[in-house]
C-alpha positions in Angstrom: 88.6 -110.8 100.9 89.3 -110.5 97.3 92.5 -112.2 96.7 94.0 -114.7 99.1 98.3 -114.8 98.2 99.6 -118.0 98.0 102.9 -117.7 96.7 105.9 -115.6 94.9 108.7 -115.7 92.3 110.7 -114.1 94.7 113.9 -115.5 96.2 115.8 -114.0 99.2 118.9 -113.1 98.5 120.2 -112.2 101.8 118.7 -114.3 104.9 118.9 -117.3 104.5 116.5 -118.5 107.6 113.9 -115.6 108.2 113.3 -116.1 111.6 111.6 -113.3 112.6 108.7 -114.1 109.7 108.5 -117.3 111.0 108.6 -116.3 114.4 105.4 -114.1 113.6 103.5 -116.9 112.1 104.2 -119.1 115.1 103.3 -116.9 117.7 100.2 -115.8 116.3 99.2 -119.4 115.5 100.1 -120.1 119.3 98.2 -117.2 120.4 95.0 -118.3 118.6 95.2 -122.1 119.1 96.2 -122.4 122.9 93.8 -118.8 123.8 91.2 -118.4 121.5 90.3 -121.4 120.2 88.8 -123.2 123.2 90.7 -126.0 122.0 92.9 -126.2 124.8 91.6 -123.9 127.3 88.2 -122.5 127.4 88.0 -119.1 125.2 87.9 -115.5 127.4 85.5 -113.9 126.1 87.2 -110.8 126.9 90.0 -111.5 126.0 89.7 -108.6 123.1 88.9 -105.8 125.5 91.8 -106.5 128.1 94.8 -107.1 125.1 93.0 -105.5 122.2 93.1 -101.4 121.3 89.9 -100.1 122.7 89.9 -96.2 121.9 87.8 -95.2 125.0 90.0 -97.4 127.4 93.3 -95.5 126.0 91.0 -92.0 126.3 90.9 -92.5 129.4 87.0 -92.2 128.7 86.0 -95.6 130.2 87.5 -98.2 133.0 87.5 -101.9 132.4 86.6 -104.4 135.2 89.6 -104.9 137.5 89.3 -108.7 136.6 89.6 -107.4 133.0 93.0 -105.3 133.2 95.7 -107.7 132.5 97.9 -105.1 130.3 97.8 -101.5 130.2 96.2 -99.6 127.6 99.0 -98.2 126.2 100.6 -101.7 125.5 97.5 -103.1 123.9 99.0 -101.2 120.6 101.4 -104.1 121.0 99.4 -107.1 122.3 96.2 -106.2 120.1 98.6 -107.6 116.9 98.9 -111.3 118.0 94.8 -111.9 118.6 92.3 -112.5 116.0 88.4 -112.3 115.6 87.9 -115.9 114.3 90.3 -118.4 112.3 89.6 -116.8 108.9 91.4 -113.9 110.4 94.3 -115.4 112.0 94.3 -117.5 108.4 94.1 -114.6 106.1 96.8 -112.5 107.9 99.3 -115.3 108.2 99.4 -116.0 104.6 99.8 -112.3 103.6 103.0 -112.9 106.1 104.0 -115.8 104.8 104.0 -114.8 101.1 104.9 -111.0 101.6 107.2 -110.5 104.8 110.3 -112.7 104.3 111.8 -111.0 101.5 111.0 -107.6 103.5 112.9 -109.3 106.2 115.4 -110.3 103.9 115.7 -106.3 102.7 116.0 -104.8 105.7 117.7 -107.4 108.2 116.3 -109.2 111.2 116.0 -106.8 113.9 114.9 -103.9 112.0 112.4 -105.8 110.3 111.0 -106.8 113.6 111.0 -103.0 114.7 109.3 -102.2 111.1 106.8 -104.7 111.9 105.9 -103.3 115.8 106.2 -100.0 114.6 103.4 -100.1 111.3 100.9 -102.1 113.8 102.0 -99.2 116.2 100.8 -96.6 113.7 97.3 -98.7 112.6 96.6 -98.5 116.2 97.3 -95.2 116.7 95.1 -94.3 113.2 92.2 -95.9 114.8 92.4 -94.6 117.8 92.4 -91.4 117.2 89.5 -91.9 114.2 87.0 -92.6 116.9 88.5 -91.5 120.3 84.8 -92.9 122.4 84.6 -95.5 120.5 84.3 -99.5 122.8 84.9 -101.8 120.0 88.5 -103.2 120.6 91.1 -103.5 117.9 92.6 -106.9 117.2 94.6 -108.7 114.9 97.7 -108.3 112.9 96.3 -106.4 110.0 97.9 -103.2 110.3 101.3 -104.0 110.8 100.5 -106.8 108.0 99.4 -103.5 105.8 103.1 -102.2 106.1 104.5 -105.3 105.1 102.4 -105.2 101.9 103.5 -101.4 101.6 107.0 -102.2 101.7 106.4 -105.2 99.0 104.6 -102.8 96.8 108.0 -100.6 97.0 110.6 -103.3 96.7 108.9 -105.4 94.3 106.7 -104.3 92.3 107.2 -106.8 89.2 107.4 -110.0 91.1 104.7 -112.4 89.7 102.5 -113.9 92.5 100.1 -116.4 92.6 96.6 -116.1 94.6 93.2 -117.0 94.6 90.8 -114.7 93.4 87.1 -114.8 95.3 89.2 -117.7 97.3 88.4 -119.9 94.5 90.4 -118.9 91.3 94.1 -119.7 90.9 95.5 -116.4 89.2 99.4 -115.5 88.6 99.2 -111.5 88.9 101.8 -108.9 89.3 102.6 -108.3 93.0 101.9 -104.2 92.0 98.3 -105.2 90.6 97.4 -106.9 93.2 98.7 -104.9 95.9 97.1 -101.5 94.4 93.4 -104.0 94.0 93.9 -104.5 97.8 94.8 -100.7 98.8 91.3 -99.7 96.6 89.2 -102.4 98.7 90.5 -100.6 102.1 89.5 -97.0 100.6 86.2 -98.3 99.0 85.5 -100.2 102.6 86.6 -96.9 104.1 84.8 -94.4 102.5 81.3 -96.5 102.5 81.6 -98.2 105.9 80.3 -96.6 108.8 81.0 -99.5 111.1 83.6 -98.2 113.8 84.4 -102.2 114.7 85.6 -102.6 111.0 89.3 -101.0 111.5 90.1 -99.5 108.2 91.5 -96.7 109.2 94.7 -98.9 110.9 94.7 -101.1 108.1 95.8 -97.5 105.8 97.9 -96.3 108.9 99.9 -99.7 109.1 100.2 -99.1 105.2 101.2 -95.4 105.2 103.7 -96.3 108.1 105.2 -98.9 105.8 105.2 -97.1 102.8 107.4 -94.1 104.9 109.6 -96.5 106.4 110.8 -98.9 103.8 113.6 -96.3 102.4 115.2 -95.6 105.8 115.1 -99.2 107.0 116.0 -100.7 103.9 119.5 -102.2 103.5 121.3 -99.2 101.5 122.2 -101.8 98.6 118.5 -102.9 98.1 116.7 -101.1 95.5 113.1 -99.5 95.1 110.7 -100.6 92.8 112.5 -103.9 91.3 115.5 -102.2 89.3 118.2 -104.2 89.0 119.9 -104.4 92.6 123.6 -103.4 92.9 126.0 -106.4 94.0 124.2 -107.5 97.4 127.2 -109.5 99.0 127.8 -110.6 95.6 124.8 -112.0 95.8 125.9 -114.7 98.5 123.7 -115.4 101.3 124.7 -113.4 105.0 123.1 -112.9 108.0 123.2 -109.6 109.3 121.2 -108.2 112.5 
């Protein structure tokens, strides 16, 4: 990973708590430590294939092991978001989320920012699957509805200063636009020279496209695009709306 975010100059104006982002974090944290771990419980080892997106599962091209089929493949677009490969994984994603996604939650509102979030890992699943229809390597982790989040960031603000480590070793204080656009040329590099099917570029782009479409109609009407002066937001006094 390139840049590792670490923190923005970017206050909420709206939410004051945003529960849903820290509802995200602490689920997938749960997920990982009390399932995946083997801290707790000894580790599944598959785990992935019954909860993650495996394309020739949802084909219908291949049958898991009845011991195996705890969800069914259609909901594994849902379930596939809260697992992870390894703890860099579950570590990476969660600080995207916990730099990027408040203030999206903070521009949109609690519960559409939770079906924003469901609905961009939705479409990186989707994008995946139908990229390599046969294909067994299950899709896993939050990184595609993560993708949207950056998306809508990139839209909203697009000047906001943020601080991350660079080679996760050098302290940098970049634009939120630069380093959004680096990230988006990583995926397309990885994209267009990887021909690893288990390495799911294609639903890291779909969660972003997905975000990048649904920002404007989920977006509270008063917030603006692209870091323009906003028009009085509850005259700038704090509410909690659903």
């Amino acid at each position: 990973m390139v840049f590792i975010p670490l923190s923005d100059d970017n206050p909420r104006l709206i939410v004051r708590y945003p529960y849903v982002t820290w509802g995200i974090i602490g689920l997938n944290a749960v997920v990982w430590v009390v399932l995946q771990s083997g801290l707790l419980i000894p580790a599944s080892p598959g785990l992935a294939m019954s909860w993650g997106v495996v394309p020739s599962l949802v084909s219908g091209q291949a049958v898991l092991p009845v011991e195996l089929q705890i969800v069914p493949p259609w909901l594994t677009f849902i379930t596939s978001l809260f697992l992870h490969g390894d703890v860099v994984h579950v570590a990476a994603n969660l600080f995207f989320v916990w730099v990027f996604a408040d203030n999206i939650e903070d521009s949109m509102g609690h519960v559409r920012f939770v079906v924003f979030y469901l609905l961009c890992g939705l479409a990186g699943g989707l994008c995946y699957q139908l990229s390599v229809p046969g294909s067994n390597a299950p899709l896993i982790g939050a990184s595609s509805a993560v993708s949207g989040i950056i998306a809508a960031y990139l839209l909203l603000h697009p000047r906001v200063k943020i601080w991350v480590l660079l080679f996760a070793r050098i302290p940098l204080r970049l634009t939120a636009s630069w380093v959004i656009l680096s990230w988006l040329a990583v995926q397309l590099g990885s994209l267009w020279f990887s021909g690893d099917d288990a390495t799911a570029w294609m639903a890291h782009l779909g969660g972003f496209a997905a975000g990048a479409l649904l920002t404007v109609p989920m977006k509270r009407s008063e917030v603006p695009l692209f870091g323009r002066p906003p028009k009085t937001i509850a005259g700038t006094r704090r509410i909690e709306e659903f």
